[in-house]
C-alpha positions, 0 to 999 in steps of 0.5 A: 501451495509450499513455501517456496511457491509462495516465495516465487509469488512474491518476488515476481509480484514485487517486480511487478508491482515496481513496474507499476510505479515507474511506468506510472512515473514515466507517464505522468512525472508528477505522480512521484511528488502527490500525495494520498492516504492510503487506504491500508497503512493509513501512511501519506505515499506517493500516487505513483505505483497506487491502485484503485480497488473498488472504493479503496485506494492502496499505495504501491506498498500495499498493492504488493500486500494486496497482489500477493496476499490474493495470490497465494490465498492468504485471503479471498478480497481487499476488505479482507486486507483492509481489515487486518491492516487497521491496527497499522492505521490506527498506530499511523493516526496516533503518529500523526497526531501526536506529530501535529500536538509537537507541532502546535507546542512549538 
């Protein structure tokens, strides 16, 4: 698969994966404003545009990753995803705590 192949995967994916999150938006207007974690990022996002992957849980962000990553074979799976995603995680984990410490200071 040439560049340009794969450059066409991901803005048709993108357009899905958008549409994804409005049609989660118009459905139920809430999932806008809840909140998770996401398995991938490690990142608090909003449910909407989210995907349930076998035990996993990704944001919408991360469905597009996910989406075109599997279309144009940059790996086989999610677990494949979910693991070159974990220094990502674990710098969010540091931010996170680093953020509640500021918070206990003041």
């Amino acid at each position: 698969m040439n560049r340009q192949e794969q450059l066409k995967i991901a803005e048709e994916m993108q357009k899905v994966v958008e549409q994804m999150r409005l049609d989660d938006i118009e459905e139920n207007p809430d999932t806008e404003n809840e909140v998770f974690e996401c398995a991938c990022c490690g990142k608090t996002k909003p449910l909407a545009g989210s995907v349930q992957y076998s035990k996993y849980r990704l944001c919408n962000d991360c469905v597009l990753l996910a989406e075109t990553g599997l279309a144009i074979g940059k790996f086989k799976n999610i677990n494949e995803l979910i693991a070159a995603m974990e220094d990502s995680r674990l710098e969010e984990m540091c931010e996170f705590i680093k953020k509640q410490e500021k918070r206990e200071l003041n």
